[in-house]
DRENDO-1510 file (C-alpha; in Angstrom, 1 decimal, always signed):
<recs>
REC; n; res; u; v; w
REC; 1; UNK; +2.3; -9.6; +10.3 .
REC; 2; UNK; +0.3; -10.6; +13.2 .
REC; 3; UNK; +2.6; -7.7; +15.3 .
REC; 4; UNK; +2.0; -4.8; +13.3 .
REC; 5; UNK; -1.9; -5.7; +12.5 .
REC; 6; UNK; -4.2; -6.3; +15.4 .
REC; 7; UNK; -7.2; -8.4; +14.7 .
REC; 8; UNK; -9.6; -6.1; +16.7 .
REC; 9; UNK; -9.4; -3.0; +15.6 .
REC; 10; UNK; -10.1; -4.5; +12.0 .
REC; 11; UNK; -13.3; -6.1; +13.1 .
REC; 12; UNK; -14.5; -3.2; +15.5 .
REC; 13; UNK; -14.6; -0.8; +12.4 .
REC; 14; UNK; -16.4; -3.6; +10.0 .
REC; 15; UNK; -19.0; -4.3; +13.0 .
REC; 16; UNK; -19.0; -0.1; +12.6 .
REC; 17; UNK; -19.6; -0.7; +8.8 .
REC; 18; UNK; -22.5; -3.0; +9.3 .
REC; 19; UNK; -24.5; -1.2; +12.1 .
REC; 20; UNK; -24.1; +2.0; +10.4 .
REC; 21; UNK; -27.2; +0.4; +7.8 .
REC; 22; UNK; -29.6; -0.1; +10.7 .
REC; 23; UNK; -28.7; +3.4; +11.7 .
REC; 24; UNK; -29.2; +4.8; +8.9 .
REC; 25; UNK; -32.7; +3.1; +8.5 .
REC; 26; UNK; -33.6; +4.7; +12.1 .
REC; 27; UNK; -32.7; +7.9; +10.8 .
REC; 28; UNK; -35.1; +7.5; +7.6 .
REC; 29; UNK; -37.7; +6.5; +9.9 .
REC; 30; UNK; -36.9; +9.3; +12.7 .
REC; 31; UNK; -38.4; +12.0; +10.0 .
REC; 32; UNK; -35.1; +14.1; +10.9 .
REC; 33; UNK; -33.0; +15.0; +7.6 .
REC; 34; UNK; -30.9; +17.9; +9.5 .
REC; 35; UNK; -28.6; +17.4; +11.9 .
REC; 36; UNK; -29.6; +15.7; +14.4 .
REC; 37; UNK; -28.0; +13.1; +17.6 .
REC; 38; UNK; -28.7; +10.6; +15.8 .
REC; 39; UNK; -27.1; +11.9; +12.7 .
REC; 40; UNK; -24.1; +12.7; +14.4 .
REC; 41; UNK; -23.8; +9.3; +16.0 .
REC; 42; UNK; -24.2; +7.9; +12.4 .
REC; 43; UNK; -21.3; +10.1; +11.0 .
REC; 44; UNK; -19.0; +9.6; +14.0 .
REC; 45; UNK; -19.9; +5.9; +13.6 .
REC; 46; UNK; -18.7; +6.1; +9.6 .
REC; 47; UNK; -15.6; +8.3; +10.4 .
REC; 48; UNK; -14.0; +7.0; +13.4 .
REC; 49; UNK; -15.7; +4.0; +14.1 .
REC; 50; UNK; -15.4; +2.7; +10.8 .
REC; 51; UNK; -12.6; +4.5; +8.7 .
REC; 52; UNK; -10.1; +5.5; +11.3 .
REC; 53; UNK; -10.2; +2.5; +13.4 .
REC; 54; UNK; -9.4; +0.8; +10.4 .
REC; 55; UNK; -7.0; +3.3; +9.2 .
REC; 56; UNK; -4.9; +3.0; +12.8 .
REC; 57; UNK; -4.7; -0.5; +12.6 .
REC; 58; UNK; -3.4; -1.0; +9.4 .
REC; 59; UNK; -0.6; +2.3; +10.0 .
REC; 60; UNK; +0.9; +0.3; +12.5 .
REC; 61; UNK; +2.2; -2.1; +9.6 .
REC; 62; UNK; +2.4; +0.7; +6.6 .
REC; 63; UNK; +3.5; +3.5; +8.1 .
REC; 64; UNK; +6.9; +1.7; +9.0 .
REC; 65; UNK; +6.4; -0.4; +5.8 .
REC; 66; UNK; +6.0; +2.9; +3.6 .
REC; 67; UNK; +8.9; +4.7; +5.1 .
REC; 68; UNK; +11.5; +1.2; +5.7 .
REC; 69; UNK; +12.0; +2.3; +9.6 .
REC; 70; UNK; +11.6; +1.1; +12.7 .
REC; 71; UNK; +8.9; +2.1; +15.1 .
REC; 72; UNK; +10.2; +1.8; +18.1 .
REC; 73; UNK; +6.5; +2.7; +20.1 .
REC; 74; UNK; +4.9; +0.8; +17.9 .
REC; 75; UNK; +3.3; -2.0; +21.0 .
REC; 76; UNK; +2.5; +1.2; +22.8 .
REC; 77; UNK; +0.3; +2.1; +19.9 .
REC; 78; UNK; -1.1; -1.1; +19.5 .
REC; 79; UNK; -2.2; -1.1; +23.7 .
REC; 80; UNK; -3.9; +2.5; +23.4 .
REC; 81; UNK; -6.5; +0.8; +20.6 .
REC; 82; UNK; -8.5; -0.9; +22.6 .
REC; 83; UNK; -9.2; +2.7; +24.8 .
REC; 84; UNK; -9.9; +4.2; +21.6 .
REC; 85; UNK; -12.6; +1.7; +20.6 .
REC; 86; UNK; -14.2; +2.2; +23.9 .
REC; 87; UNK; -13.8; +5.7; +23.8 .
REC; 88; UNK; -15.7; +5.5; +20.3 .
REC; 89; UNK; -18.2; +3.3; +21.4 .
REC; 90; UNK; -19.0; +5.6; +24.4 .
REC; 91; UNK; -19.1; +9.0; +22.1 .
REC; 92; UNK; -21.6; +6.8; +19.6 .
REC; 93; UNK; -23.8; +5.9; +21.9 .
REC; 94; UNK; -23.8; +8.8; +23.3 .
REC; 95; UNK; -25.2; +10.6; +20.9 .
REC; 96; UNK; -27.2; +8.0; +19.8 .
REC; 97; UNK; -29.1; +8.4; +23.3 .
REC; 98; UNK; -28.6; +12.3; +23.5 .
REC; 99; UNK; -26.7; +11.7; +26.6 .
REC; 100; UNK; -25.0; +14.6; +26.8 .
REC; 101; UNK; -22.6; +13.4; +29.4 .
REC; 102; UNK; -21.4; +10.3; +27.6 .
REC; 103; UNK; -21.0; +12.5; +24.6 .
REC; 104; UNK; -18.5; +14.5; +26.8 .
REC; 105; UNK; -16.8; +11.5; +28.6 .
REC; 106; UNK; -16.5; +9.6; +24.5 .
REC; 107; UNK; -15.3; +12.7; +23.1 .
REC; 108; UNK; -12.9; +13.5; +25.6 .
REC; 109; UNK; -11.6; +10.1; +25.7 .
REC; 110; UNK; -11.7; +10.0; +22.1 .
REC; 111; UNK; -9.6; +12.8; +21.5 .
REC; 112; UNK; -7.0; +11.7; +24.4 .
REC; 113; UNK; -6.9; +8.4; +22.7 .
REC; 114; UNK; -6.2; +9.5; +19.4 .
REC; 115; UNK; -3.6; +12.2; +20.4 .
REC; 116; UNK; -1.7; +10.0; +22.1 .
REC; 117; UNK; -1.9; +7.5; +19.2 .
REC; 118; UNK; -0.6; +10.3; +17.1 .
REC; 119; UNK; +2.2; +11.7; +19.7 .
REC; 120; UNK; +3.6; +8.5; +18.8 .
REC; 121; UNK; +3.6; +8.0; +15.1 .
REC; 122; UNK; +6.1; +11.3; +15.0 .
REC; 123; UNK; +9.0; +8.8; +15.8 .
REC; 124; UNK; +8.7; +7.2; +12.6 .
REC; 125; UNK; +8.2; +10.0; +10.6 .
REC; 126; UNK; +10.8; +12.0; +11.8 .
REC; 127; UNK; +13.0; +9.0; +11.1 .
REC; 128; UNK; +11.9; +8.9; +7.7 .
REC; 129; UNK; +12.6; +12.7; +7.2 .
REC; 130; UNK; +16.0; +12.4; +8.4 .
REC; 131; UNK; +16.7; +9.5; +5.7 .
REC; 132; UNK; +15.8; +12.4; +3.2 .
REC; 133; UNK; +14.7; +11.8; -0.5 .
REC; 134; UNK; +11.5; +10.4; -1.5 .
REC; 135; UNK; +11.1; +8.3; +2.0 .
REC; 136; UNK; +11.2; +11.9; +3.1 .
REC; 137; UNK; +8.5; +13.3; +1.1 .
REC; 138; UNK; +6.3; +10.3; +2.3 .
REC; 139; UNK; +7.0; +11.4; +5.5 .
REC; 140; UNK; +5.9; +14.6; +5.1 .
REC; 141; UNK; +3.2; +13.3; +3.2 .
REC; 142; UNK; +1.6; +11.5; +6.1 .
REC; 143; UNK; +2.4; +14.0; +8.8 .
REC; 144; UNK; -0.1; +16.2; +6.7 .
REC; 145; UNK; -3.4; +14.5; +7.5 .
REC; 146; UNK; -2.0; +13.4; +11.0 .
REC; 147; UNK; -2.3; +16.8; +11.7 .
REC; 148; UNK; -5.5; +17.3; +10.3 .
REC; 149; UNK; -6.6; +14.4; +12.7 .
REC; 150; UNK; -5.2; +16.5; +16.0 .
REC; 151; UNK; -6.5; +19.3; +15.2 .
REC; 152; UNK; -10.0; +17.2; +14.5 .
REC; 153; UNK; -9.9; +15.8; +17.7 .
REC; 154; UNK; -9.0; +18.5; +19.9 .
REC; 155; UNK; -11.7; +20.9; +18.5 .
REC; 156; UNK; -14.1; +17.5; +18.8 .
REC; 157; UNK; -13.5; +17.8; +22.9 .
REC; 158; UNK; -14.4; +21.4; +22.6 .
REC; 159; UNK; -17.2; +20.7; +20.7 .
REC; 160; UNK; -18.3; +18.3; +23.2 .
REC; 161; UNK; -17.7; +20.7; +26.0 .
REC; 162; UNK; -19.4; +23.9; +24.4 .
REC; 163; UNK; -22.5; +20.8; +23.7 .
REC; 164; UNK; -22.7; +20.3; +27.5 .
REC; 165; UNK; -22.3; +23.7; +28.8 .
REC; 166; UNK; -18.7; +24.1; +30.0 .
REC; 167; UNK; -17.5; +26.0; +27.5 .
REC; 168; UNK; -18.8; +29.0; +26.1 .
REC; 169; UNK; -22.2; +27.9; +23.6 .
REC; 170; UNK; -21.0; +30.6; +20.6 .
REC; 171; UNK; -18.5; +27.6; +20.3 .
REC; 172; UNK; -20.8; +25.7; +18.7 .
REC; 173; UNK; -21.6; +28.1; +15.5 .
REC; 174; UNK; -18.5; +28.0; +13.4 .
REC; 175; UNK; -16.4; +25.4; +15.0 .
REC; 176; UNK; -18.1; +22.4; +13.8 .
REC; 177; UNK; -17.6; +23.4; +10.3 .
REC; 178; UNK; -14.2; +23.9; +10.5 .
REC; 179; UNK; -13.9; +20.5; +12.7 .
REC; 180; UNK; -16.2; +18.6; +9.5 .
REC; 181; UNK; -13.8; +20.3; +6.8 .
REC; 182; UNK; -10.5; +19.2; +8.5 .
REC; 183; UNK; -12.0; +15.5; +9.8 .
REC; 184; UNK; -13.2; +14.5; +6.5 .
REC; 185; UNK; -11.2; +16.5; +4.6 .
REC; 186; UNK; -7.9; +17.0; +6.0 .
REC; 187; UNK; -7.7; +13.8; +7.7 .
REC; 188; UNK; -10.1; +11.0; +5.5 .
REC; 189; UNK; -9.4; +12.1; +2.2 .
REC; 190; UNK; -5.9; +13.2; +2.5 .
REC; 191; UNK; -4.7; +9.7; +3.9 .
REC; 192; UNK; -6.4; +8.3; +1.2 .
REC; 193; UNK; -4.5; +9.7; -1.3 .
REC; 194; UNK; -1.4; +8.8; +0.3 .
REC; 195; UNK; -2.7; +5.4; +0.4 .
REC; 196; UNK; -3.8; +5.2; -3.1 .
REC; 197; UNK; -0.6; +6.4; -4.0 .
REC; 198; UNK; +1.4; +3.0; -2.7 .
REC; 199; UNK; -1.1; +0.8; -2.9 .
REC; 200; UNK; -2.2; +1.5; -6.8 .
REC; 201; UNK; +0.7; -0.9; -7.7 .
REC; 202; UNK; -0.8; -4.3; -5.9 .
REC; 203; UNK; -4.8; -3.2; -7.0 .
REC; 204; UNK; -4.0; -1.9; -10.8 .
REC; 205; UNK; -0.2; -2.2; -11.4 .
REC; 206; UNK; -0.6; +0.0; -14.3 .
REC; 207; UNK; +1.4; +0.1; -17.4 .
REC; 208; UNK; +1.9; +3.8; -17.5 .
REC; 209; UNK; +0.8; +6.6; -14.8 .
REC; 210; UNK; +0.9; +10.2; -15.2 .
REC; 211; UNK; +2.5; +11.0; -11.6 .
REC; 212; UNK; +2.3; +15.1; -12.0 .
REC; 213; UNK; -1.7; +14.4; -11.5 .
REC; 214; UNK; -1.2; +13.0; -8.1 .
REC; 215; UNK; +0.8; +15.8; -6.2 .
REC; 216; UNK; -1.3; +18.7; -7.9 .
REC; 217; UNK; -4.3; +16.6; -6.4 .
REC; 218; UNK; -3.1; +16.3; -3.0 .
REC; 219; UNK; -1.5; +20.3; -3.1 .
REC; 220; UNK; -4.7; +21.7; -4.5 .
REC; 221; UNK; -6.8; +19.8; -1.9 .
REC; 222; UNK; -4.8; +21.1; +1.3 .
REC; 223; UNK; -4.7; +24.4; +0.0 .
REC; 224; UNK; -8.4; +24.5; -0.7 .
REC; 225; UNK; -9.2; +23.1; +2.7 .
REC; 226; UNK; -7.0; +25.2; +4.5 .
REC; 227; UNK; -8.5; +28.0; +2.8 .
REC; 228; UNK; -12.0; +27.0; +3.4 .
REC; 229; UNK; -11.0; +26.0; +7.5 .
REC; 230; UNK; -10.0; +29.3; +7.8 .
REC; 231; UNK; -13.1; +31.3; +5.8 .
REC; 232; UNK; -15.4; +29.0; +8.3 .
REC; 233; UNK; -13.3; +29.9; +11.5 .
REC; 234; UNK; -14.3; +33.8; +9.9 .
REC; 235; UNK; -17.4; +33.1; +9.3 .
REC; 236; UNK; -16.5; +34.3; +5.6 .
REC; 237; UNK; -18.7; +32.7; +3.1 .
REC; 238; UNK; -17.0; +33.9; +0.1 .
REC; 239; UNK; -13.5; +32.4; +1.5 .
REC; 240; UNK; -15.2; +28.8; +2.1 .
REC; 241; UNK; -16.4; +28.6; -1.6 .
REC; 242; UNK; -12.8; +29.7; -2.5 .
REC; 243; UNK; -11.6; +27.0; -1.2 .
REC; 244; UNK; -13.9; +24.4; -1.8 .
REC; 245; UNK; -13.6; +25.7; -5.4 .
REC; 246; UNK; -9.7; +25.2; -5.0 .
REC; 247; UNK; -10.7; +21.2; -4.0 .
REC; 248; UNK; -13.3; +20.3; -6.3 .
REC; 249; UNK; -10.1; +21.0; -9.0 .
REC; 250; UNK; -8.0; +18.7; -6.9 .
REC; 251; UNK; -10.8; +16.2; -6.7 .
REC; 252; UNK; -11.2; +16.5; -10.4 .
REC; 253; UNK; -7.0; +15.6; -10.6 .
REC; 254; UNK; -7.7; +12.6; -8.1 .
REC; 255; UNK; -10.7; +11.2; -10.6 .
REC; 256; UNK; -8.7; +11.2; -13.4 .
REC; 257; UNK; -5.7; +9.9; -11.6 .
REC; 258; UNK; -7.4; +6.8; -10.6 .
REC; 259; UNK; -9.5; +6.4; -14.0 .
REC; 260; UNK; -6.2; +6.2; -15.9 .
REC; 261; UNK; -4.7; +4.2; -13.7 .
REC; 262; UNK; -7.8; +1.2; -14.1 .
REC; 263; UNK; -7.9; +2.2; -17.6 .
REC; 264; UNK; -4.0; +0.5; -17.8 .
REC; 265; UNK; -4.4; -1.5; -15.1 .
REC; 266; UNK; -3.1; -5.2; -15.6 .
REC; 267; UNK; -4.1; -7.0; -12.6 .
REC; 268; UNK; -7.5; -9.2; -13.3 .
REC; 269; UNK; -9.1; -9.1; -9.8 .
REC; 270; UNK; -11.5; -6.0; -11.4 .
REC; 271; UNK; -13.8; -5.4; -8.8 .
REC; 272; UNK; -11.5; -3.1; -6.7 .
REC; 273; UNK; -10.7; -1.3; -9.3 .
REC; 274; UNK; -14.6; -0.7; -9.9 .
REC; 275; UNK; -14.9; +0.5; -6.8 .
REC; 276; UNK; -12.0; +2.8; -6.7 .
REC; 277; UNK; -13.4; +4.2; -10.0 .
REC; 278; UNK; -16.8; +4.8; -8.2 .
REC; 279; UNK; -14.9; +6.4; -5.2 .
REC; 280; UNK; -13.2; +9.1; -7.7 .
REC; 281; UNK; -16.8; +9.4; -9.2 .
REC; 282; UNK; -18.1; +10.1; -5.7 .
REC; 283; UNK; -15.0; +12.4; -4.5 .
REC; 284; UNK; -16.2; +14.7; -7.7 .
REC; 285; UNK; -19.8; +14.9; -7.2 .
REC; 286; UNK; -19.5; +15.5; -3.4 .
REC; 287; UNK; -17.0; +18.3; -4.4 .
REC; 288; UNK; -19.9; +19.7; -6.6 .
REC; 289; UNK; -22.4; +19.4; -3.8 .
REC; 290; UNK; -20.6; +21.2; -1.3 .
REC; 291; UNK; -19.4; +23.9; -3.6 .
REC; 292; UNK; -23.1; +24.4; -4.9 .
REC; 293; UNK; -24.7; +23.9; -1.4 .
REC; 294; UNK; -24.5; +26.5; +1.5 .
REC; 295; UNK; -24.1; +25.2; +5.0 .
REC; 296; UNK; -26.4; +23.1; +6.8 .
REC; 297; UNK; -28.2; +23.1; +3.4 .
REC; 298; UNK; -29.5; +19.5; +2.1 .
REC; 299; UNK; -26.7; +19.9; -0.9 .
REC; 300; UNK; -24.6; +20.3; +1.5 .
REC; 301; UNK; -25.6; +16.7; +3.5 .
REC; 302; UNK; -25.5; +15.2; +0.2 .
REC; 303; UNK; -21.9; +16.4; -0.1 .
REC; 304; UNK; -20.7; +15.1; +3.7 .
REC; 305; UNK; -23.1; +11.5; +2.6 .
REC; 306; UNK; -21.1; +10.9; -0.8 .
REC; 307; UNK; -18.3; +11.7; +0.8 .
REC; 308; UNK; -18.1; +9.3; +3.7 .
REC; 309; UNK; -20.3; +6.5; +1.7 .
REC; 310; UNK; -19.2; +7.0; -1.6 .
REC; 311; UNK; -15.5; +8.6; -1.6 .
REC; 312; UNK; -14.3; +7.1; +1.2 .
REC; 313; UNK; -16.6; +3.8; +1.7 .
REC; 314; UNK; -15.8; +2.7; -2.2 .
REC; 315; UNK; -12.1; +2.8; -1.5 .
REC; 316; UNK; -12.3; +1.3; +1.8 .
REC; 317; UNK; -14.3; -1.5; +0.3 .
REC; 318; UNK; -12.3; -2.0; -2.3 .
REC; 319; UNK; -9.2; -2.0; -0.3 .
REC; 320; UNK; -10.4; -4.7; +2.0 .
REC; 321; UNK; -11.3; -7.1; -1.3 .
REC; 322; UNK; -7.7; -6.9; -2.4 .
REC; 323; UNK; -5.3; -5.6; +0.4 .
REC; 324; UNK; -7.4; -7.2; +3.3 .
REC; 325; UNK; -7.7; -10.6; +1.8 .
REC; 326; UNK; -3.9; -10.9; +1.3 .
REC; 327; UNK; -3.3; -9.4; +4.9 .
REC; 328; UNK; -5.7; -12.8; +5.4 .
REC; 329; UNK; -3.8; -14.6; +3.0 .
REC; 330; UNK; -0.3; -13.9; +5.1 .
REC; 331; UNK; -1.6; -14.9; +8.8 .
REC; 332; UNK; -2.9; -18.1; +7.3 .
REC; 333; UNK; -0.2; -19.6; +4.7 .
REC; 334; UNK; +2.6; -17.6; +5.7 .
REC; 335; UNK; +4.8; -13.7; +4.4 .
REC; 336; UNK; +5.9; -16.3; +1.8 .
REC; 337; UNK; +2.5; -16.9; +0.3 .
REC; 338; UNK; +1.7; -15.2; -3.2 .
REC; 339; UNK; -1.9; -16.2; -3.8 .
REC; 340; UNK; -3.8; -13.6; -5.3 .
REC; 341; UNK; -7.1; -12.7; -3.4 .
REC; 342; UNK; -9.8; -13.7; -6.8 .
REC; 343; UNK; -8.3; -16.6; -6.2 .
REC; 344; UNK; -10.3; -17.2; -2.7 .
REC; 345; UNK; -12.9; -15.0; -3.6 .
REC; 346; UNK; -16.2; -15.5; -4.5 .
REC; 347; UNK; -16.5; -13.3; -7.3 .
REC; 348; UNK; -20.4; -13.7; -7.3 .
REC; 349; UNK; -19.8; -12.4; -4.0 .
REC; 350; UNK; -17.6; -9.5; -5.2 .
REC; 351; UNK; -19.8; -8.1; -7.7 .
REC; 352; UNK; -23.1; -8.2; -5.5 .
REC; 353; UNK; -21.2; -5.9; -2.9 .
REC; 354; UNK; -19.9; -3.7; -5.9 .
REC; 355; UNK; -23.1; -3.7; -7.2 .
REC; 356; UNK; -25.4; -3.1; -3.5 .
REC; 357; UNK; -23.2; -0.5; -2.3 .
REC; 358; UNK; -22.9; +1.6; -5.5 .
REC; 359; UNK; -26.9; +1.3; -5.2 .
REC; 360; UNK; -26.8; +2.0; -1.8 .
REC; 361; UNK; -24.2; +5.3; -2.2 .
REC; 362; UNK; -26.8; +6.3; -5.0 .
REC; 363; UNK; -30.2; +6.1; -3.4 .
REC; 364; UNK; -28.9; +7.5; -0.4 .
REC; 365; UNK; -27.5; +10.5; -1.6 .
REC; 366; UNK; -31.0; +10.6; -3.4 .
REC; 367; UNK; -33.2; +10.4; -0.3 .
REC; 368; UNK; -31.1; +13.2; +1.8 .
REC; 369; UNK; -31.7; +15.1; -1.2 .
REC; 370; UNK; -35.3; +15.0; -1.4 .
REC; 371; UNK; -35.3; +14.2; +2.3 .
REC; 372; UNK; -36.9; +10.9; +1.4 .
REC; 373; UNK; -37.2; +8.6; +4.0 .
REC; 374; UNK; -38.8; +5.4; +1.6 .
REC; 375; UNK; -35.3; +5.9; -0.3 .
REC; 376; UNK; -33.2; +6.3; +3.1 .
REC; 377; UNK; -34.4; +3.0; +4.0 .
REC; 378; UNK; -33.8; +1.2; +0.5 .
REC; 379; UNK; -30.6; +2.6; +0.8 .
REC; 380; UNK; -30.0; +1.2; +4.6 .
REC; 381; UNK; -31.1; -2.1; +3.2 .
REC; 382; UNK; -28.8; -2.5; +0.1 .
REC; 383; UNK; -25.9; -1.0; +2.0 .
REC; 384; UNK; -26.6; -3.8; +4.9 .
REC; 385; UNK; -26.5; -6.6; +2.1 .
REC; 386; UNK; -22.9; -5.4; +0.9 .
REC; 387; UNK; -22.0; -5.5; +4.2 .
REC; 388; UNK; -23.9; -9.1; +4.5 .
REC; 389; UNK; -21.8; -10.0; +1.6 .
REC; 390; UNK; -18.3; -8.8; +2.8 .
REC; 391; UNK; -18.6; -11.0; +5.7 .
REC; 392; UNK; -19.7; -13.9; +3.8 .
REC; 393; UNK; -16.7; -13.4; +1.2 .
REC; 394; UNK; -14.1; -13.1; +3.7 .
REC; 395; UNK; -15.4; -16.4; +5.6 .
REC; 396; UNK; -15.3; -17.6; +1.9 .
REC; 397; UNK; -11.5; -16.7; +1.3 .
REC; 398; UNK; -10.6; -17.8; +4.9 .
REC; 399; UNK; -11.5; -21.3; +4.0 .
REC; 400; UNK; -10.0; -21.6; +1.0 .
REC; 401; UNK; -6.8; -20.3; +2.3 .
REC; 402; UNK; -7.1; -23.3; +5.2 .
REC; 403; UNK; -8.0; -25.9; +2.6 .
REC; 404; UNK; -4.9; -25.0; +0.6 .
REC; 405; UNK; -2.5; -24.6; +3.6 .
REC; 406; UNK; -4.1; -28.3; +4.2 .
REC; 407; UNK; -3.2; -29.2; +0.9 .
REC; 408; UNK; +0.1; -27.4; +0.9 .
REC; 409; UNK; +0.8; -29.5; +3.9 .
REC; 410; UNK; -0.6; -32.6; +2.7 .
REC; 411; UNK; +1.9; -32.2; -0.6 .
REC; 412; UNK; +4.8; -31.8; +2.1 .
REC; 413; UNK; +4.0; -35.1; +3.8 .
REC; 414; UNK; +4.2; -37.0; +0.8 .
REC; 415; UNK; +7.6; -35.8; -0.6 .
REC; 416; UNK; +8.8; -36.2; +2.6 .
REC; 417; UNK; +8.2; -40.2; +2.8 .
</recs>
């Protein structure tokens, strides 16, 4: 496990998690509700600092794991992290500064970085097409926001390019739509539904599952973001709300997916599964914000908030509670271990974060609403005490699981004399 899961990647995009909060608060009291530098360092902070550094860490253990291959390229993957934290810290601060030069240098970077990163991950897929059947359609599954993500990045360097003059400016009046749609769209969501989709069993492990309402999810959401990419590329208004009308349907089929899977679900570490309940909540009501909302319209920011706080921060979050702590769980007792994570969590601990960061998704989405900076701030400050309490619950579970390899051991000694 320690080969295929890099330590600092994981903490990078937790550190991401918890400076996003003070952010934020900077935000609420910068008076700016539109976009803004500072807004865009806070969402590139969420989406790549946080969520995909993440995310590319943990693929260099599932994606192989998912599909049973071998990646060969896998170490190569593993050195090019590093440049793409850099590359994301450079791009952040950027635009938290309004330098408009680091904002080129991290973006171009950024995008090398993560092209590269995905160059490689074809090796694996393609070997997991070739073994055909249903390690195939995971394949193909995967390759699907992978692609999103390339596009995402290479129209981020442009972006960047058109931001600093070397491109033409008219760049910069329908591209960053259709670079929002397919980043937190195409790539975000998209993954997470192909992670949902093998790791319901070790969160839930429900009695019963109605499978059909997974793939019309994930179909009608690329199909509604493709269509609504292309009616931004056109500059078509009517074509955008088609599509975003096509994946507010899917995003209905993923809420009810996950709400029947809790509803059955057998495994007693609950808060997770609150969380990915709130997370299907959260994918719905952004769905309704952005079909509703025009763009650059505060519906609209409420939409692109929910989503990245509440749609894909609940599921993260949750996630890291049960998946995370038994990626803990293995480095310290061993790929033998079974322990389940309630059993080295707090669950005091547990419910406050469930309970600060559902407040925190809440109030937020309330205060870019009613562009509210008193509720910005509340929100900033409930979201930092989730985080507060993440990192106090993992130091939690790594002691127990030291304590019980020390007891483990202890046990050994004794048989053995």
């Amino acid at each position: 496990m320690r080969a295929w899961i890099p330590p600092l990647p994981l903490v990078f995009g937790i550190m991401c998690f918890g400076l996003s909060w003070p952010l934020l608060f900077a935000i609420a009291r910068s008076g700016t509700f539109g976009v803004s530098f500072l807004v865009l360092s806070w969402l590139h902070l969420i989406a790549l600092g946080w969520i995909t550094s993440i995310a590319f860490a943990i693929l260099l253990h599932a994606l192989p794991a998912f599909l049973d291959v071998r990646w060969k390229t896998a170490t190569v993957c593993r050195a090019l992290l590093p440049l793409f934290l850099l590359a994301v810290f450079v791009l952040v601060a950027g635009f938290a500064s309004a330098d408009l030069r680091l904002v080129q240098y991290g973006a171009v970077a950024t995008a090398c970085t993560v092209l590269a990163y995905l160059s490689l991950t074809f090796e694996p897929l393609a070997r997991g097409i070739r073994k055909g059947g249903a390690t195939a359609l995971v394949a193909r599954a995967f390759a699907v926001p992978f692609l999103c993500l390339t596009a995402t990045a290479m129209l981020g360097g442009i972006l960047a390019n058109a931001l600093t003059g070397r491109l033409p400016p008219h760049l910069l009046l329908r591209l960053p739509a259709v670079h929002a749609l397919l980043g937190i769209g195409g790539w975000l969501t998209l993954l997470l539904l192909g992670v949902w989709a093998r790791t319901l069993v070790p969160i839930a492990d429900p009695r019963r599952r109605f499978k059909p309402l997974h793939v019309a999810s994930a179909t009608l959401l690329l199909t509604g973001i493709l269509c609504a990419v292309v009616g931004a590329a056109v500059a078509s208004a009517a074509i955008v709300r088609v599509g975003l009308g096509i994946v507010l349907v899917g995003l209905l089929f993923f809420a009810i997916d996950v709400v029947y899977v809790v509803a059955h679900a057998t495994v007693r570490h609950r808060p997770p599964q609150v969380l990915m309940a709130t997370s299907a909540v959260c994918a719905v009501a952004a769905g309704v914000f952005a079909l509703v909302g025009g763009w650059f319209s505060p519906a609209y920011s409420v939409a692109v908030y929910i989503a990245l706080t509440g749609l894909l921060g609940c599921a993260v979050i949750a996630h890291i509670h049960h998946i995370g702590v038994r990626v803990l769980l293995t480095l310290v007792l061993g790929d033998d271990d079974d322990t389940r994570p309630d059993c080295v969590l707090d669950g005091r601990l547990s419910w406050i974060t469930v309970g600060a960061y559902q407040a925190a998704v809440l109030v937020g989405a309330a205060g870019v609403a009613r562009a509210n900076a008193a509720l910005l701030e509340a929100a900033s400050v409930t979201g930092f005490a989730a985080f507060v309490c993440i990192v106090a619950n993992a130091v939690v579970a790594y002691r127990s699981a030291k304590t019980r390899r020390r007891i483990s051991r202890s046990a050994k000694d004794v048989c053995l004399n």
